[in-house]
N, C-alpha and C positions, 0 to 999 in steps of 0.2 A: 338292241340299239336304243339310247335314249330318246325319252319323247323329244328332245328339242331337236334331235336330228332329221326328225321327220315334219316339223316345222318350216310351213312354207308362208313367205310374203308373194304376193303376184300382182304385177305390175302388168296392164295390160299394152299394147302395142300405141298407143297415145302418150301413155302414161312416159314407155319407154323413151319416145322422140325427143317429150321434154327435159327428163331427167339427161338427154346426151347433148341437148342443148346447152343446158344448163352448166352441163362438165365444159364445154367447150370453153362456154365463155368467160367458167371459173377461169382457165386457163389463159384466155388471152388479157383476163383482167394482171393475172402476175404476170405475165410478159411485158406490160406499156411498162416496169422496174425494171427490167432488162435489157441490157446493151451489150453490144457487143465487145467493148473494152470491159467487161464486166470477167468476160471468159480468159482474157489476156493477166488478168490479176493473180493466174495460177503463178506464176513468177516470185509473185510477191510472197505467197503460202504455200510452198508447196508440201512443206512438211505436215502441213494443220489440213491442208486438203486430202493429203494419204491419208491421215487418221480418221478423216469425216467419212469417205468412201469404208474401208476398212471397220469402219464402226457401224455403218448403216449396211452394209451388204454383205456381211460375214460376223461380226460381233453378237451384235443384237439378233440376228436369225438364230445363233446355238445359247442364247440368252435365252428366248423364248422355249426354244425346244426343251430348256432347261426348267424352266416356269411349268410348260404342262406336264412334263415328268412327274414335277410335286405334287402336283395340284389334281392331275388325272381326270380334267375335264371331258367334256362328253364331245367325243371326235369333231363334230359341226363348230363349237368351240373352240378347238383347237385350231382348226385348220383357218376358222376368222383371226385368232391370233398372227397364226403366220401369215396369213393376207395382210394384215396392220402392219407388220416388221417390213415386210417389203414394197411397203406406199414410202411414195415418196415422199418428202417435207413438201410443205407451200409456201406462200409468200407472209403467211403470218410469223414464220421465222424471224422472216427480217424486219418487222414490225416487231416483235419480241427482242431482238439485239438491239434495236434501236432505242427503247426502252429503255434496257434493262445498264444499256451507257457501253455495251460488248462490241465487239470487231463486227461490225456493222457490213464492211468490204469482203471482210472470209463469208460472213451470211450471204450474200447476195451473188459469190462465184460459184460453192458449195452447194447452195438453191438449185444454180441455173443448171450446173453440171446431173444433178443428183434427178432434176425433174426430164432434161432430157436425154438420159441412159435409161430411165425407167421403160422406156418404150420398149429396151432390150431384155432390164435385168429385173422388173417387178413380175412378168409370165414366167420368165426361166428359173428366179429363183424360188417363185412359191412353187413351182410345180416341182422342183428338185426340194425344197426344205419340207415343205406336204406332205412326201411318202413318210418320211419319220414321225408323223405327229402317231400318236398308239389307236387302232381301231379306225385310223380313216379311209384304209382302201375302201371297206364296204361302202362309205359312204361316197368317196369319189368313183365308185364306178357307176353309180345311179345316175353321171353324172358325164357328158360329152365335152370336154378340155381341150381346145385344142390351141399350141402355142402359137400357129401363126394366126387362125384369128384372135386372140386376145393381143398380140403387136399391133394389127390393125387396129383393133378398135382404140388402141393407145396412140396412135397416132394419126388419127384419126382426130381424136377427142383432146389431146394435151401434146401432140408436138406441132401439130399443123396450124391449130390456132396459137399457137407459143410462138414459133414462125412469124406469124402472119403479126401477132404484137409486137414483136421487136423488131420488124421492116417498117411499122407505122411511127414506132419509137425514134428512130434511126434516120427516116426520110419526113414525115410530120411531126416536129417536134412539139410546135405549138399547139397544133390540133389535140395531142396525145395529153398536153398540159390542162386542157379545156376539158378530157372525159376521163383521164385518170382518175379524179377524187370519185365520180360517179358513178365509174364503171367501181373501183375495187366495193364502195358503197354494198352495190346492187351484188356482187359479187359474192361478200361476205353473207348478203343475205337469203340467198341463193344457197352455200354452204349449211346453212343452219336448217333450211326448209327441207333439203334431202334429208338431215340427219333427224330430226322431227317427225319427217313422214315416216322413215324405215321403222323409227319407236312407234308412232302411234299406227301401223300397221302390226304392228305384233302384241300391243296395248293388251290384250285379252292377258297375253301372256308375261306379259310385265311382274306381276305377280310374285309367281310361281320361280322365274329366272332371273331378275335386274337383279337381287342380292347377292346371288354367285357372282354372277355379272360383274357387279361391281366390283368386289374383291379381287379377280382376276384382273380387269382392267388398271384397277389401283398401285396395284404390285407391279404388272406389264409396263407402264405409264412410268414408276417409280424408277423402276430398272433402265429402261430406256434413257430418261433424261439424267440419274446418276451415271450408266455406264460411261457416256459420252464426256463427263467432266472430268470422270475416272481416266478414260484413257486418254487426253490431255492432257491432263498432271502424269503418266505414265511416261508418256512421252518428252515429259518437261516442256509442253506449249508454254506461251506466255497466258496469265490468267484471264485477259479478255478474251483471247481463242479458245479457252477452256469452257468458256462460260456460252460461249457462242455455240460450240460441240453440244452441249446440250439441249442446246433448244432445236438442234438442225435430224438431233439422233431422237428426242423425245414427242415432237410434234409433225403426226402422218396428215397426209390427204387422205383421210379416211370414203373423202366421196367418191374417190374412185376407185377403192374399195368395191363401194358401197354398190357401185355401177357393173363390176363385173361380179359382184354376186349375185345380183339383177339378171346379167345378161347369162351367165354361164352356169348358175348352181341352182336357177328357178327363185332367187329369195330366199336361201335355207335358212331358217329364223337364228341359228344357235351363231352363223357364221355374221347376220344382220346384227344381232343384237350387239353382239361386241366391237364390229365396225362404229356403226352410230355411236355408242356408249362412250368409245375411245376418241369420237371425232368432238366431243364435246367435253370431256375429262381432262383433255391434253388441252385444250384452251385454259380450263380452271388454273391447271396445275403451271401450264404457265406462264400464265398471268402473275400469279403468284409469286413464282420464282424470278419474273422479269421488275418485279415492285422490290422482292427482296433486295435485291442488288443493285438496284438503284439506288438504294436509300446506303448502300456500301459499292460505293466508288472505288476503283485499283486507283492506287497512289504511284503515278508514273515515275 
């Protein structure tokens, strides 16, 4: 077994409350964006919403499988990889399409659809895409999994407060207009301080692993936001929906990630490190991508 597999972060029982806090209210911060004519827009796309599903919960999963095949990372690694593929996007999506001058409308149906089936298909699919990663049984049996508490604590932590945002959205409009700007604010900041703490809990060993790290997350991260363009133009979307696919397939909620490898794998550092890494890599990456295409506008 590789040393990073045996790599633990531990988070004590305070510690915990706050980081689920925290998920929480990540979540009801992208909710006060959501409405319920939000979900009714599937009408409008429904082609470009097949692909966004079909991209994020079957593409990019044998994407990845495909990544560590090459690459033959150390199981703990691996299996944070497939934890990243089957996070959902967040709301920084739509802040990225917004940007970037993209189908702004498909971001915001795609989001809301994508963040609440996750309750269903982010447990069922890592734990069905997991057994393929090479050398992970060892390490997931050291290790109690169970799928229906990992649905709870998903909805728990990102449907009930999602819920609960888009009733305040929907019945307090004005009230919602007065702490949106301060909630997503505090929200974003909130985002950054889990993915920071996870690093500088494993700090010692920053070292030794962020340069594998990195390079896997780089290529992971790459793949990600090209497949999603790729299979838009496959499909012959129009190029704002293309453009959009990739920021919806390339940028995860890595914190909730981050939260069930907290609560379920003890902090195993190999599966922390890549969570955190990727929850800040895919903001760089795009940022980037959302400045490039700004600056190239589709000529309607």
């Amino acid at each position: 077994m590789h040393p990073v597999d045996t790599l633990q972060l531990h988070f004590n029982p305070d510690q915990m409350l706050v980081l689920n806090a925290a998920m929480a209210f990540l979540m009801f911060s992208v909710a006060l964006d959501i409405r319920l004519e939000d979900f009714r827009r599937v009408v409008q796309f429904p082609r470009s919403i097949g692909v966004g599903i079909l991209a994020q919960y079957l593409i990019f999963p044998l994407l990845t499988l495909a990544i560590i095949a090459v690459f033959n990372p150390p199981a703990s690694v691996g299996l944070g990889m497939v934890l990243v593929s089957m996070c959902p996007s967040g709301n920084m999506t739509n802040f990225l399409s917004h940007y970037a001058k993209a189908n702004v409308a498909l971001s915001v149906t795609l989001n809301a659809i994508i963040i609440l089936s996750a309750s269903f298909l982010t447990p069922a699919g890592f734990l069905f895409w997991s057994a393929f990663v090479p050398g992970s049984e060892a390490v997931r049996q050291t290790f109690e999994i169970s799928f229906s508490q990992m649905v709870i604590i998903i909805v728990e932590l990102i449907v009930a407060p999602l819920l609960l945002g888009m009733w305040l959205n929907e019945k307090k409009t004005e009230f919602v207009a007065k702490i949106r700007p301060w909630a997503q604010r505090i929200s974003l900041l909130i985002f950054f301080s889990i993915l920071v703490l996870a690093l500088l809990g494993n700090r010692d060993n920053i070292v030794n692993f962020l340069g594998f790290v990195f390079v896997l997350v780089a290529v992971h991260n790459g793949v990600a936001l090209a497949h999603g363009y790729a299979l838009g133009r496959l499909f012959r979307l129009p190029e704002l929906d293309c453009r959009t696919l990739a920021f919806e397939t390339g940028i995860h909620n890595t914190a909730l990630g981050l939260l069930l490898i907290f609560k379920f794998f003890g902090g195993l550092g190999g599966m922390a490190l890549i969570a955190a890494w990727y929850g800040i890599w895919d903001l760089i990456t795009g940022m980037s991508l959302a400045w490039y295409w700004k600056k190239r506008p589709v000529q309607q």
